[in-house]
C-alpha positions, 0 to 999 in steps of 0.5 A: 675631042667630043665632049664626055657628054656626047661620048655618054650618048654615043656609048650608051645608044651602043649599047642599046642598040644590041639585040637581046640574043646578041646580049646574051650571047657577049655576056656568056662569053665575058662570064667565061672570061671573068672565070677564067681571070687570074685575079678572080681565081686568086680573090678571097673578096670580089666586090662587084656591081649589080647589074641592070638592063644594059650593062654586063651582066654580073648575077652569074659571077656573083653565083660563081663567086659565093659557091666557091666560098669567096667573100661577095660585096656588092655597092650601095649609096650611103645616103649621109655622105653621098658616097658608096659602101661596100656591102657584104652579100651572102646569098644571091636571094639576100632581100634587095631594095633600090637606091634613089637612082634605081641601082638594087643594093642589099636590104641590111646593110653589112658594111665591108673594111675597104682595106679588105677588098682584093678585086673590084668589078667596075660598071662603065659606059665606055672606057679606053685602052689605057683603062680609063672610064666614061661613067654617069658623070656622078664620080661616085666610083672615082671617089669609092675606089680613088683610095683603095688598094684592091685591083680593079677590072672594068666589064665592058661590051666591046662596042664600048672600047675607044680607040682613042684617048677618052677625055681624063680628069685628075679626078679620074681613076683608071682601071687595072684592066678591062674585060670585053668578050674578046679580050682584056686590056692591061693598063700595066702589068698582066693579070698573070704577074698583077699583085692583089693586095695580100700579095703586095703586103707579104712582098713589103714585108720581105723588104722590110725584113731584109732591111731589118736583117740587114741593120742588125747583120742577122742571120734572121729576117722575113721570109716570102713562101715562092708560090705565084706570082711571087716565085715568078722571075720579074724585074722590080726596084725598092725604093727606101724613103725616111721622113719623105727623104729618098735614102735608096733605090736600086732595082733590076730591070730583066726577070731573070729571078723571082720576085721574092728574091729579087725585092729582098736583095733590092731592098738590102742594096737600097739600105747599103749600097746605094753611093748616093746616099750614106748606108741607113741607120738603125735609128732611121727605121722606124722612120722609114717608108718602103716603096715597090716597083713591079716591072713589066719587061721593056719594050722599043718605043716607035714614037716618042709621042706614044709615052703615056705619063703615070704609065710609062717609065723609060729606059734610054741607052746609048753606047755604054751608058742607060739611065731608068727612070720610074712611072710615077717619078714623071708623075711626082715632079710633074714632068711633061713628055719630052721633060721626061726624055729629057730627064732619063738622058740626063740619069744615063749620062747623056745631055738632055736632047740625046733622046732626038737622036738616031744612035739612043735606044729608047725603051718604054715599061709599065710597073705596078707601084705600092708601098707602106701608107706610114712609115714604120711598115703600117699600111697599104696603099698603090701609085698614084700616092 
C-alpha cells in the first residue's frame, strides 16, 4: 500500500492537471448535486469550507445556502489552541483575511455552538469508498469533527476517488458520504433515510418517552410528528444501558413500519420484554443511557472478506436459527473479522465456524448509530462513541 504522502502527490497532481474549462465544468455539476443533496435541503446550518485554486468550488453553495435563509459557517484556525472553529457567516462579501496557511476565514469572528451544527462540507485530497479521507496531513478536520454530531459530506472531483482502501488511522474520521460530479457515495445509510442531528434528538425522545410511559403504565408519553424521514418504514434497534450496563436491546431488522413507531415500540420491549435481563425499574431512569440503530435493509454478502468492521453489522441464518449482531459491537470488544462471524454464529445458535459453511445464509447491514451523551437523556453524540 502507497504511503499517505505518495497518495498526496498523486491526488493533488490529479487535481492539478485538469483544465480550467473542465473545472468549470465538474464543479457546476457537483453544485447541482449538492443542491439537490437531501441533507442540505433538510439543513437549518451547512458548515462548509472556502475553497481555494484546486479544490471544489464552494462560494456558489455558500450563496445558495445564505438566499434560502440557512445558518452559514465557515472554518478558521484558532490560533491559541491550533484547532478549528466554526464561524458564522452572514453575507458572501463579510470582510475576509487569510490564516497562516493562506486558508480565508471571516474577519470578525462570530464563533458558532458545535452542537449547532446539522451538515458539514469537508475538503479532501482524495477519499475512498467507504468514506475515508487523505487530507494535508494537519488533522486538523479529524479533531474538528472527531466530536461532533452533525453529518458530514466530502466535495470531491472523481479523479480523487480511490478505488481501493486508502491508508486509515484511529485518528481518522470518516465521512458520511462523498459527492463527486457523478455520484455520491454512502458509507451507511442514503442521504434519503440519513438522520441530521434535530431529527436524531426528537427520535431519542420518543424512546424515552416510551420507556417513561411504560414505567409509569400511562396513557401519556412523547410523541414524534411522522414527517420524512421519521414516517419512512425502516428497521432499527434500541438499545437501553444503566450505569454502562446493557439492560435491553430489541430491534426489527425488515422496514415494514415507520421509524417513529418502530423505535418507540423498541424502546418499550427493551425496558419489558427482553428475558435477558429483569423489566427496568423506576429508579434506574435517571441512570438510564438510550442508544438507536437506524438499519439499512440487509444485503447477501459474496465474501467474508468484504465485512468492513465499524461498518457492517451481520445477520447469519441457518434452517430455523439467525442471530444479528450491530456494527459498532465488532467495534466495542474490538473483534477482528472472522471473531465477528464467529460471534454472530454463536448469537444465532449455531458453533462459531458455521460461517464456513455452504447451507449459512450471510447477510451484511450498515446502521446510523446515535445515542444520549449522559444518562438522564441529555445530550447528543453518533457511533463511534
Amino acid at each position: 500500500m502507497d504511503s499517505k504522502e505518495t497518495l498526496r502527490k498523486r491526488f493533488r497532481t490529479a487535481r492539478q492537471r485538469l483544465e480550467d474549462t473542465e473545472r468549470r465544468r465538474l464543479n457546476a455539476e457537483i453544485f447541482d448535486r449538492v443542491e439537490r443533496f437531501p441533507l442540505v435541503q433538510r439543513a437549518a446550518s451547512l458548515h462548509l469550507y472556502l475553497s481555494m485554486a484546486e479544490e471544489v468550488e464552494t462560494r456558489s453553495i455558500l450563496r445558495g445556502a445564505l438566499s434560502r435563509g440557512k445558518r452559514v459557517s465557515v472554518p478558521a484556525v484558532d490560533a491559541s489552541s491550533d484547532a478549528l472553529l466554526a464561524c458564522e457567516l452572514t453575507s458572501p462579501d463579510d470582510p475576509m483575511e487569510r490564516d497562516p496557511f493562506g486558508i480565508e476565514a471571516p474577519r470578525e469572528r462570530r464563533p458558532v455552538d458545535s452542537e449547532s451544527l446539522e451538515l458539514v462540507l469537508v475538503p479532501g485530497v482524495a477519499f475512498d469508498s467507504r468514506g475515508f479521507r487523505l487530507g494535508f496531513g494537519r488533522g486538523y478536520y479529524d479533531r474538528f469533527l472527531k466530536n461532533l454530531a452533525a453529518a458530514r459530506a466530502g466535495l470531491a472531483y472523481e479523479c480523487q476517488i480511490l478505488d481501493a482502501p486508502l491508508p486509515a488511522s484511529p485518528d481518522d474520521v470518516p465521512m458520511d458520504f462523498v459527492i463527486t460530479e457523478r455520484r455520491v457515495i454512502a458509507r451507511c445509510n442514503g442521504a434519503e433515510e440519513f438522520l441530521l442531528p434535530a431529527e436524531q434528538k426528537r427520535l431519542l425522545g420518543a424512546a424515552r418517552g416510551a420507556v417513561e410511559q411504560w414505567l409509569e403504565r400511562s396513557g401519556g408519553g412523547r410523541t414524534v410528528k411522522e414527517t420524512p424521514p421519521l414516517s419512512a418504514k425502516r428497521g432499527a434497534f434500541v438499545t437501553l444501558r444503566v450505569d454502562g450496563e446493557l439492560r435491553g436491546c430489541i430491534g426489527y431488522i425488515q422496514p415494514t413500519r415507520p421509524l417513529a413507531e418502530v423505535v418507540s415500540q423498541c424502546a418499550r420491549m427493551a425496558a419489558s420484554e427482553d428475558l435477558r435481563f429483569e423489566p427496568l425499574r423506576a429508579e434506574e431512569l435517571p441512570r438510564l443511557h438510550v442508544e438507536i440503530s437506524v438499519l439499512s435493509s440487509p444485503r447477501p454478502l459474496s465474501r467474508p472478506e468484504d465485512v468492513d468492521i465499524g461498518r457492517h453489522g451481520l445477520i447469519v441464518e441457518q434452517g430455523a436459527r439467525r442471530g444479528l449482531l450491530l456494527p459498532q459491537v465488532a467495534v466495542e470488544h474490538a473483534m477482528e473479522r472472522e471473531e465477528f462471524l464467529e460471534h454472530t454464529c454463536l448469537k444465532a445458535g449455531l458453533s462459531p465456524g458455521s460461517w464456513k459453511e455452504p447451507e449459512t445464509k450471510i447477510e451484511t447491514f450498515t446502521a446510523q448509530v446515535f445515542g444520549e451523551v449522559a444518562a438522564g437523556g441529555h445530550g447528543l453524540k453518533r457511533f463511534p462513541f
